[in-house]
DRENTI-673172 format. One record per residue: x, y, z of N, C-alpha, C, CB in turn. Coordinates in steps of 0.1 Angstrom, whole numbers. Each point is the difference from the previous one (the first is absolute). Glycine has a CB too. Layout:
BEGIN
  neast  nnorth    nup  caeast  canorth   caup  ceast  cnorth    cup  cbeast  cbnorth   cbup
      X       Y      Z       X        Y      Z      X       Y      Z       X        Y      Z
...
This chain:
BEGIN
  neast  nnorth    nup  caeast  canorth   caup  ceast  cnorth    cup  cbeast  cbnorth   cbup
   -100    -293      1       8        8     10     -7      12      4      21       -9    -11
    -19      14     25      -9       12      3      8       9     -5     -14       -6     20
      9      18    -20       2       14     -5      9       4     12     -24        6    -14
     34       1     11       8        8     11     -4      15      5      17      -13    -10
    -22      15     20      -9        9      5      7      18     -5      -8      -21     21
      1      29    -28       3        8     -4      8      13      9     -17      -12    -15
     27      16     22       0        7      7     -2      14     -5      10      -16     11
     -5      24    -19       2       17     -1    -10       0    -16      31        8     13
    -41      -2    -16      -7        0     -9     -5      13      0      -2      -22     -1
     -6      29    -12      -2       10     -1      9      18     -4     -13      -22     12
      9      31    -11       2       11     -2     14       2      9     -28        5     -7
     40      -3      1      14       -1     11      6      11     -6       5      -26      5
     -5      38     -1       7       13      0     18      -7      1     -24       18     15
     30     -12    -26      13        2      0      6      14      9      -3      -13    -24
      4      15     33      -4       12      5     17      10      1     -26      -15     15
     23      24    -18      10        6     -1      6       8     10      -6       -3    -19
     18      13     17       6        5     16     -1      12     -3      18      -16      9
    -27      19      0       4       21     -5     12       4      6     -24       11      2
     29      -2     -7      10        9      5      1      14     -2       9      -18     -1
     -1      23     15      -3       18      0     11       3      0     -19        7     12
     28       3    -14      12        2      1     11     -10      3     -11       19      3
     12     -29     -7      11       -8     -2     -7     -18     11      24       29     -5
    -33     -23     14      -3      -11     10    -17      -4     -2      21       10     19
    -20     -22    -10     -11       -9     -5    -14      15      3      13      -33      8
    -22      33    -14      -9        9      3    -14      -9      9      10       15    -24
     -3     -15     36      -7      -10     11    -17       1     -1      22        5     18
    -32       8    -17     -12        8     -1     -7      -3     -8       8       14      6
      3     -15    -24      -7       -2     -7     -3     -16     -6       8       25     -2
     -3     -29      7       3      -17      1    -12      -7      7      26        3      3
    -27       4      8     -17        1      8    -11       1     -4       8        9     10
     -5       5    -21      -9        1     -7     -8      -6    -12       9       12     11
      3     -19    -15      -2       -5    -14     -5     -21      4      25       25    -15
    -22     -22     34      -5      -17      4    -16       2     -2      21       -8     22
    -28      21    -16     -12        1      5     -7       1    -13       5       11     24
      4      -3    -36     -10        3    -15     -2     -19     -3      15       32    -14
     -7     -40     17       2      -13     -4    -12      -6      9      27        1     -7
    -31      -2     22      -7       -4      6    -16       4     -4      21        0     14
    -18      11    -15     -15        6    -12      0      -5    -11       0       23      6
      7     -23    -11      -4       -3    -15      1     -17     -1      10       25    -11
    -13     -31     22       0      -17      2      9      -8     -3     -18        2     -1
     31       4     -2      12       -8     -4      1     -14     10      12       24     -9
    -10     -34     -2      -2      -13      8     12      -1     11     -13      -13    -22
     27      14     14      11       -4      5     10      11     -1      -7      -24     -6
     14      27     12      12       14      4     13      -6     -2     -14       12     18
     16      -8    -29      18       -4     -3      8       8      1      -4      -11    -13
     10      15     24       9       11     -1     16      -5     -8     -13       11     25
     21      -1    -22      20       -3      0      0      -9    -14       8       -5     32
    -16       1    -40       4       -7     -8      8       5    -14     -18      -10     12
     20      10    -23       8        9    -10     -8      12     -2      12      -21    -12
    -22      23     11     -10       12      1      0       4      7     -10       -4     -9
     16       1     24       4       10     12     12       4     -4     -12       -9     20
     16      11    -30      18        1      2      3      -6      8       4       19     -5
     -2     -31      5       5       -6     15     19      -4     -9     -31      -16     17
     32      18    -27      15       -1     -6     10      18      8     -13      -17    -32
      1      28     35      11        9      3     -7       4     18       9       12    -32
    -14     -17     38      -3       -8     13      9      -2     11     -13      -12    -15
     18      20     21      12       -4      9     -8     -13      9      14       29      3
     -3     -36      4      -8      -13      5     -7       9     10      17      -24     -2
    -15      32     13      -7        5      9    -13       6     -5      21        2     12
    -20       2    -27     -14        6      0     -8     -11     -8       6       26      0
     -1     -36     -7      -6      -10     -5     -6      -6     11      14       -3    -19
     -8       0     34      -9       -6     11    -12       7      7      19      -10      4
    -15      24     -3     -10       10      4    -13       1     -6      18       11      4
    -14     -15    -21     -13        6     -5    -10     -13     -2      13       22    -14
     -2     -32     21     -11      -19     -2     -8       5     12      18      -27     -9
    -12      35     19      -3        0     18    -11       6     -4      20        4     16
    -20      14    -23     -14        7      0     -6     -10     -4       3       22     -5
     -5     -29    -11     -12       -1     -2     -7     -12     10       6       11    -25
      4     -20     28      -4      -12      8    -11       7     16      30      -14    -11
    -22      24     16      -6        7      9    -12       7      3      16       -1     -4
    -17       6    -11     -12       10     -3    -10      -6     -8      15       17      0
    -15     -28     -3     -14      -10     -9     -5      -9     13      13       -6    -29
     -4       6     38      -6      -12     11     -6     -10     -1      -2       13      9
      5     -24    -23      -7       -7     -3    -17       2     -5      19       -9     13
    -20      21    -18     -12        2     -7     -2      -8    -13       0       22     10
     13     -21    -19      -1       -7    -10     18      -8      2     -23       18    -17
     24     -27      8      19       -5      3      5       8     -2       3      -18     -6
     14      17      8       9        7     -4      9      -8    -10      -4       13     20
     10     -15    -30      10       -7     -5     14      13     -3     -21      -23    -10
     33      17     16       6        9      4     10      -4    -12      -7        5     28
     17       4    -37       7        0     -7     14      -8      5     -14       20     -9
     18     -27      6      16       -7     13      8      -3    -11     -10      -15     23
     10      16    -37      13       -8     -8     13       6     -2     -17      -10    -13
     22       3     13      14        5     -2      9      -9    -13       1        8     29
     10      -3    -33      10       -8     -7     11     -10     10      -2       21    -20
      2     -13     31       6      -10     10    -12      -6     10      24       15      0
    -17     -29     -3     -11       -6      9      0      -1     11      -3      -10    -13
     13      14     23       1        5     15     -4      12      0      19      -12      7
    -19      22    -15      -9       12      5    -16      -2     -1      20       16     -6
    -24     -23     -5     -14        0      0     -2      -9     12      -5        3    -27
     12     -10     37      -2      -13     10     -7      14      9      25      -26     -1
    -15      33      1      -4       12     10    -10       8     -1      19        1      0
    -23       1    -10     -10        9     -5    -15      -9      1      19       15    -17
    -18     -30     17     -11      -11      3     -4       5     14      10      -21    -13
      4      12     23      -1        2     13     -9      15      4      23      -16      0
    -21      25     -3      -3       12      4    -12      -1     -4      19       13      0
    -23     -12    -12     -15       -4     -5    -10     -10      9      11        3    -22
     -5     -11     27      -7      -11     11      2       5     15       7      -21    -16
     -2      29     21       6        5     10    -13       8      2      26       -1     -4
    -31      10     -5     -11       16      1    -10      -6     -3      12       21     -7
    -16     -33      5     -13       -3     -6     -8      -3    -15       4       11     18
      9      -8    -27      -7       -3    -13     -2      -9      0       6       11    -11
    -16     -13     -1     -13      -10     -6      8     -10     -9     -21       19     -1
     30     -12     -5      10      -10    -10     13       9     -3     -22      -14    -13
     28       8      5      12       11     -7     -3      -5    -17      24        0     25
    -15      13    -32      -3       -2    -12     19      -5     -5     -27       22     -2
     32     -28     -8      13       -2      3      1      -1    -16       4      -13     27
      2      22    -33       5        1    -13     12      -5     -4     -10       16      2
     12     -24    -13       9       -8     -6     17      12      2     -24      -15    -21
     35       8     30      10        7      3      6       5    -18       5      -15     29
     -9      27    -26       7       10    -16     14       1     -1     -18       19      0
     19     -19    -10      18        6     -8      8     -19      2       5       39     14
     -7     -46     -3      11       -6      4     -7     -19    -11       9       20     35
    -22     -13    -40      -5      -10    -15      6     -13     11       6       16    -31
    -15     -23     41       7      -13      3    -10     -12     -7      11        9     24
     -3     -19    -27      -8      -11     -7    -10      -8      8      21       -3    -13
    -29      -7      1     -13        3      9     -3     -11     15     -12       10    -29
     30     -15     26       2       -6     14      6      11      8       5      -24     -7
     -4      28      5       3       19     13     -8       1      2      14       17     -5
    -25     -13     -4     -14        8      5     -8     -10     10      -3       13    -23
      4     -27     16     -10       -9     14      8      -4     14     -13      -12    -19
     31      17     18       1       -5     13      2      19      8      15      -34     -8
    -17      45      5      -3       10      3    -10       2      6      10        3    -14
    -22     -10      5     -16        5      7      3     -13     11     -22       11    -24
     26     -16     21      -7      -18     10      9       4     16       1      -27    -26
      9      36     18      12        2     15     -9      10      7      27       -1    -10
    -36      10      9     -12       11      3     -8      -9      7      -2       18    -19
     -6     -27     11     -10       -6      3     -2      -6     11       0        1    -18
     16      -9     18       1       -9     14      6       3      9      -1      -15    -10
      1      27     10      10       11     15    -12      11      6      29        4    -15
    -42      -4      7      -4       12      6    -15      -8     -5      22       26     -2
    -28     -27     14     -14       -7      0    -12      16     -5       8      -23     25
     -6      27    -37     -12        8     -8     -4       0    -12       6       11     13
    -17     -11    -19      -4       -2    -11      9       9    -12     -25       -7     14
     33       1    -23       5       10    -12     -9      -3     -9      25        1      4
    -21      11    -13      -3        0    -14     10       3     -8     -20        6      6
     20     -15    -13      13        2     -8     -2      12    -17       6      -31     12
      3      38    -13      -4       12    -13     10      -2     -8     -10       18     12
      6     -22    -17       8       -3    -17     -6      11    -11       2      -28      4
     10      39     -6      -2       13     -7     13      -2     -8     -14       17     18
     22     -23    -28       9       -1     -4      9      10    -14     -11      -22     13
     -4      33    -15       3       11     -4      8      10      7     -18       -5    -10
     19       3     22       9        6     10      8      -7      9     -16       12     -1
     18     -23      4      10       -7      4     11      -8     -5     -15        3     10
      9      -9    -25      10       -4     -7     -5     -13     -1      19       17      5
    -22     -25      6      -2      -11     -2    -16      -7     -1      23        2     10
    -25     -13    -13     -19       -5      0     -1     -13      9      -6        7    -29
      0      -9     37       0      -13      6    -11      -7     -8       9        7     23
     -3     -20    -26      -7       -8    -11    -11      -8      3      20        0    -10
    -32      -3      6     -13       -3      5      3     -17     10     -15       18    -25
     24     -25     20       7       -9      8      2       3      8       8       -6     -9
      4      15     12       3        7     13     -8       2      9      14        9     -9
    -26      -4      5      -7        5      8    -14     -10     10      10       21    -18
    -10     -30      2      -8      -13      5      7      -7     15      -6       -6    -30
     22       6     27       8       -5     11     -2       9     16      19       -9    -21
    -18      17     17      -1       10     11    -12       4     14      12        5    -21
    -24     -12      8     -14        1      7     -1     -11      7     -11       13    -15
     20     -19     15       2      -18     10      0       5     16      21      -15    -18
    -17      27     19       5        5      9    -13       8     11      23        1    -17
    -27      -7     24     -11        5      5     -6      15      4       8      -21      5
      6      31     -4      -3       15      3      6       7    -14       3        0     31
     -2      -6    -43       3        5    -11    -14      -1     -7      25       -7      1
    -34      19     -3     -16        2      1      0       6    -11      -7        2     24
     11       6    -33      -6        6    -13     15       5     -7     -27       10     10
     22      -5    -22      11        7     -4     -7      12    -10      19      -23      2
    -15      33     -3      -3       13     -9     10       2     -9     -12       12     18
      1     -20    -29       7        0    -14      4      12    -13     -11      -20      7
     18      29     -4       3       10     -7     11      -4    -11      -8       15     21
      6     -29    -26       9        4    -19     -9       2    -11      19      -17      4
    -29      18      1      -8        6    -13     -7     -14     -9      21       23     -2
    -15     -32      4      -5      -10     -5     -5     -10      1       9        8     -4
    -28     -11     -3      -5       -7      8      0     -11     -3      -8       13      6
     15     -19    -12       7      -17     -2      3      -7     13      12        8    -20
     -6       1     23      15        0     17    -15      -2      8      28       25     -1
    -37     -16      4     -14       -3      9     -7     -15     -4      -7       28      0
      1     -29    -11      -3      -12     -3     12     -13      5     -15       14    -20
     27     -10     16       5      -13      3      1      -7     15      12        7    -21
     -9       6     27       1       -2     16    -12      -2      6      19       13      1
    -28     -12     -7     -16       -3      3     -2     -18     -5     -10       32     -7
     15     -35     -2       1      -15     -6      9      -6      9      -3        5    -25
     14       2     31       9       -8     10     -1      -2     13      11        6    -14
    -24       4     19       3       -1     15    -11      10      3      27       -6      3
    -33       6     14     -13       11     -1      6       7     10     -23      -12     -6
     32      19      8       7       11      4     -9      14     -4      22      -16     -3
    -21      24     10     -11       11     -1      8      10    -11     -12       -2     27
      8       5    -40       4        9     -9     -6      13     -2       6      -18     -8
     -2      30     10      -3       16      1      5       4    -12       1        6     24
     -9       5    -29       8        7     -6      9      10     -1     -12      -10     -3
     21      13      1       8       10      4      3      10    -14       9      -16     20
    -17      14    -31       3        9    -11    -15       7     -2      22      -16    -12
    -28      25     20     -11       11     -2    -14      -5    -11      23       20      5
    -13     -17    -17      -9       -3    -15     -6     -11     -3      13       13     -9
     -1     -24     17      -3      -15      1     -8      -4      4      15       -2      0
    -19       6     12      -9       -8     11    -12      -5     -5       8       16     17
    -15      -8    -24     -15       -8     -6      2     -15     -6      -9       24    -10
     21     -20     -2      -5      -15     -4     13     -11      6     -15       10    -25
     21      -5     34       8      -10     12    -13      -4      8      27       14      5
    -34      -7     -1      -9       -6     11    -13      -6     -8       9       19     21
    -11     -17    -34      -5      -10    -12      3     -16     -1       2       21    -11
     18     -22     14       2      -11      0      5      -6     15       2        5    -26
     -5       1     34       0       -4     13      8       3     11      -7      -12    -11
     11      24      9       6       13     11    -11       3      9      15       12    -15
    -13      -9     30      -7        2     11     -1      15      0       6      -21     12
      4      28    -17      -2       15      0     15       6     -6     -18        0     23
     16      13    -14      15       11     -6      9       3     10     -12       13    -15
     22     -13     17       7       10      8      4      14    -10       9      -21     16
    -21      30    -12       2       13    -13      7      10      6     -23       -3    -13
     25      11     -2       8       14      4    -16       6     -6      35        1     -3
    -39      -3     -2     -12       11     -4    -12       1     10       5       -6    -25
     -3      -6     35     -10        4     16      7       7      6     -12      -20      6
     25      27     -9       5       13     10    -10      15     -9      33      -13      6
    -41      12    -13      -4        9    -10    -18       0      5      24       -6    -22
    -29      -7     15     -14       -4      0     -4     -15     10       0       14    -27
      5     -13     37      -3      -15      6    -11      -3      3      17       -1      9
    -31      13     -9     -11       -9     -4     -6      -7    -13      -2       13     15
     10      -5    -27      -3       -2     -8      5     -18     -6      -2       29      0
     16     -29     10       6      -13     -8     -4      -8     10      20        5    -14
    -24      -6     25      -5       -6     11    -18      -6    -11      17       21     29
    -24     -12    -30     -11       -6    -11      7     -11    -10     -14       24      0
     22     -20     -7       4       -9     -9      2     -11      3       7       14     -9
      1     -17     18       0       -6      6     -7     -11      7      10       15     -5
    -17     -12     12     -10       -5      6     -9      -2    -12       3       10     23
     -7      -2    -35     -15       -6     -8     11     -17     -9     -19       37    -10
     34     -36      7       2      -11     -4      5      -9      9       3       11    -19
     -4     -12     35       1      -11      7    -11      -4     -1      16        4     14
    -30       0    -15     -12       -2      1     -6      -2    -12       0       12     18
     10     -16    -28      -3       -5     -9    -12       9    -10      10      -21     15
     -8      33    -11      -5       10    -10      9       3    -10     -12        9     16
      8     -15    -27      14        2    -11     -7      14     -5      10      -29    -12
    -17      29      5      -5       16     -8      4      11     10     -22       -9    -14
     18      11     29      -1       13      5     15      -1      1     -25        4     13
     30     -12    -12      18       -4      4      8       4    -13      -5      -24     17
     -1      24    -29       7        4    -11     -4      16     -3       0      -26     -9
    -17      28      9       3       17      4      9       9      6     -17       -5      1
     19      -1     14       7        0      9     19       5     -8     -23      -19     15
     24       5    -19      11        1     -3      7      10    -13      -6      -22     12
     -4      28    -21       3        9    -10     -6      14      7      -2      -20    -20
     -3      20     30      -5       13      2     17       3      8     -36       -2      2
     43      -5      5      13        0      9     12      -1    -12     -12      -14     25
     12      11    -35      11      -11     -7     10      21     -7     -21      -38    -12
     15      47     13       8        7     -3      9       9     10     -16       -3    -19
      8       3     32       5        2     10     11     -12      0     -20       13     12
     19     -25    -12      11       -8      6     10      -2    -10     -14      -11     14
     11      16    -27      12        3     -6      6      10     -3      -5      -13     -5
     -2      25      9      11       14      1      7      -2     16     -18       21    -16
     16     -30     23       8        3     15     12      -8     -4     -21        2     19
     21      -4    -33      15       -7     -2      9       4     -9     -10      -16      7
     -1      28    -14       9        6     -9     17       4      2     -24        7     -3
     25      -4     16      12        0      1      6      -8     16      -3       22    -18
     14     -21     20       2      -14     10     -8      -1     12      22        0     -7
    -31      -9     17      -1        8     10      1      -9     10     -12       19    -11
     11      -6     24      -7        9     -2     -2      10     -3       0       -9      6
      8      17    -15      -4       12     -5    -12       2     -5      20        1     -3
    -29      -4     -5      -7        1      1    -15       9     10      18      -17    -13
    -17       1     22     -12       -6      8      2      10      8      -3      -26     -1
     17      32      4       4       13     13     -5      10     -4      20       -6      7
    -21      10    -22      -3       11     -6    -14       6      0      17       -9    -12
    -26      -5      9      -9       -3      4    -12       4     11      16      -12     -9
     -7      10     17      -7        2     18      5      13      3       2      -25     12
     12      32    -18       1       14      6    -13       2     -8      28       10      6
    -33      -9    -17      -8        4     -6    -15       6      8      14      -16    -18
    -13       4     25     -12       -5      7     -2       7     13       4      -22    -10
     10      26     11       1       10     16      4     -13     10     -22       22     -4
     24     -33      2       3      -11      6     13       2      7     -12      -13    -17
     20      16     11      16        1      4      5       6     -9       3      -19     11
     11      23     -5      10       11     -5      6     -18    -14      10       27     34
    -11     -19    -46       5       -9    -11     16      -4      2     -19       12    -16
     24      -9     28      12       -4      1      7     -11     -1      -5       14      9
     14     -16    -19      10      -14     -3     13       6      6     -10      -12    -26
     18       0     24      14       -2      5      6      -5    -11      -4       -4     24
     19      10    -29      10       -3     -8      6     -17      2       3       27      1
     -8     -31    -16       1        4    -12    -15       0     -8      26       -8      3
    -35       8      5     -15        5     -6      1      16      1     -15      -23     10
      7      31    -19      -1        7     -2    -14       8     -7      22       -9      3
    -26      21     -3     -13        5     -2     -3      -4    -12       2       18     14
    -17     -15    -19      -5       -8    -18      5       6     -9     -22       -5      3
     20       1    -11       6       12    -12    -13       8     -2      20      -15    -17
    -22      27      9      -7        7     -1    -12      -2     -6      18       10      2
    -12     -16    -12     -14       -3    -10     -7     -15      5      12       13    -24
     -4     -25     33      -6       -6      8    -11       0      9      18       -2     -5
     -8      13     10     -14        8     11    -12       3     -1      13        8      3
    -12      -3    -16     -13        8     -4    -13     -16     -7      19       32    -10
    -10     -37      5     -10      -13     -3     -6      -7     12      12       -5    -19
     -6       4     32       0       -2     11    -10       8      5      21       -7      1
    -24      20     -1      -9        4      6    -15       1    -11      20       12     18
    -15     -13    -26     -13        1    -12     -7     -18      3      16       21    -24
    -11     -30     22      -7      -15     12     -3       3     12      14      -16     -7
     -9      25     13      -4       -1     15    -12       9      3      25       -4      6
    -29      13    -19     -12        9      3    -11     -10    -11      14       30      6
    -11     -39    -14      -7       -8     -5     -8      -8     12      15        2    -21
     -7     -10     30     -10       -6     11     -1      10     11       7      -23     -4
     -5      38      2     -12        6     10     11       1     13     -27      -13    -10
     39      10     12       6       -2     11      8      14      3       1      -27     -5
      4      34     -2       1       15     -1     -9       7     -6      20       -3      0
């Protein structure tokens, strides 16, 4: 049987939303596309749960798919954040995504409403077959409540514009098995993971820690698609403490903390996120002057 052609691979920024006094921080959003274009970020994920796209009014959740869709001009993709718990609003948030030009949408398992894992496939399949664009399906069930089961997902990839999924439960059983079931394109979506996910046959990350060092994980990256395992394991321990203090506490708190650090953007969250704790902080910046970045 041939191989199913890989669409979104590589170095995929989880990209997050600045904000300045209560509204989207349009400038710095700009800025933080162009630090991404430099630093050779493969793929641009905006609006997704690392954009706050949960406290996201819909008008700025479309705005901020518009900038970045706008402002990359197809230099590299865009995969735009669209999931919802209601599956008529994410229909909307597709449509719009196909409307401006994105490259794909990213569509996260609908949270809190836990549907069984016949909800979940007739949810994505109701997306899939209404809105001609490549998804990726994100199964994070530390935050949503629910896991779509490597079945499920085998079923799902039947589906011609159902193209990857970014696996954030932490477990790489769940990767292997859906890799044994079907060749659906698997990312990783848990930072620390990625090395030895893309050991057993992950195409890349959709990271929060390429909002920080995206050349650095962009190498990683690339040395283990290229089947550089050693520089790819350097790689991955010289990054592995960064990618676990950006989770010390929920985020993005963190990763936001991060980039004000950086002079990137104003560290601003929205309620019910809130600033680091103190002694957080300070571990946070004591990593962040370890790789030289402050």
């Amino acid at each position: 049987m041939a191989r199913r052609k890989v669409v979104f691979e590589g170095s995929m920024v989880a990209l997050v939303t600045p904000f300045r006094n209560g509204k989207v921080d349009e400038a710095a959003l700009r800025r933080l596309l162009e630090f991404h274009l430099k630093g050779r970020t493969d793929v641009i994920v905006p609006t997704g749960t690392t954009g706050e796209s949960a406290t996201l009014s819909h008008e700025e959740h479309r705005r901020v798919m518009s900038i970045v869709v706008e402002f990359v001009k197809g230099k590299v993709p865009v995969i735009c954040g669209a999931g919802s718990n209601n599956t008529e609003e994410a229909l909307g948030l597709l449509q719009y995504a196909k409307k401006i030009g994105a490259d794909g949408v990213l569509v996260v398992t609908p949270y809190y409403n836990r549907p069984t894992q016949e909800g979940l496939y007739r949810h994505y399949s109701f997306l899939a077959r209404r809105v001609d664009l490549p998804i990726v399906l994100y199964n994070v069930p530390g935050r949503t409540g629910v896991s779509i089961a490597p079945e499920t997902v085998a079923k799902l990839a039947k589906i011609p514009n159902i193209v990857g999924i970014k696996e954030a439960s932490g477990d790489l059983d769940q990767v292997d098995q859906i890799l044994q079931l079907c060749d659906i394109t698997v990312v990783s979506g848990e930072d620390s993971l990625t090395m030895p996910m893309m050991a057993a046959g992950a195409r890349g990350v959709i990271s929060v820690t390429a909002n920080v060092v995206p050349g650095l994980v962009r190498e990683m990256v690339h040395a283990m698609l290229n089947g550089e395992l050693e520089e790819g394991r350097e790689l991955h321990q010289k990054l592995y403490p960064l990618s676990k203090t950006l989770f010390i506490e929920t985020n993005p708190i963190p990763v936001k903390t991060a980039l004000g650090m950086m002079k990137l953007i104003e560290p601003e969250l929205r309620l019910p996120l809130c600033e680091m704790a103190p002694a957080h902080r300070e571990k946070l910046k004591d990593v962040l002057k370890d790789l030289k970045v402050i």
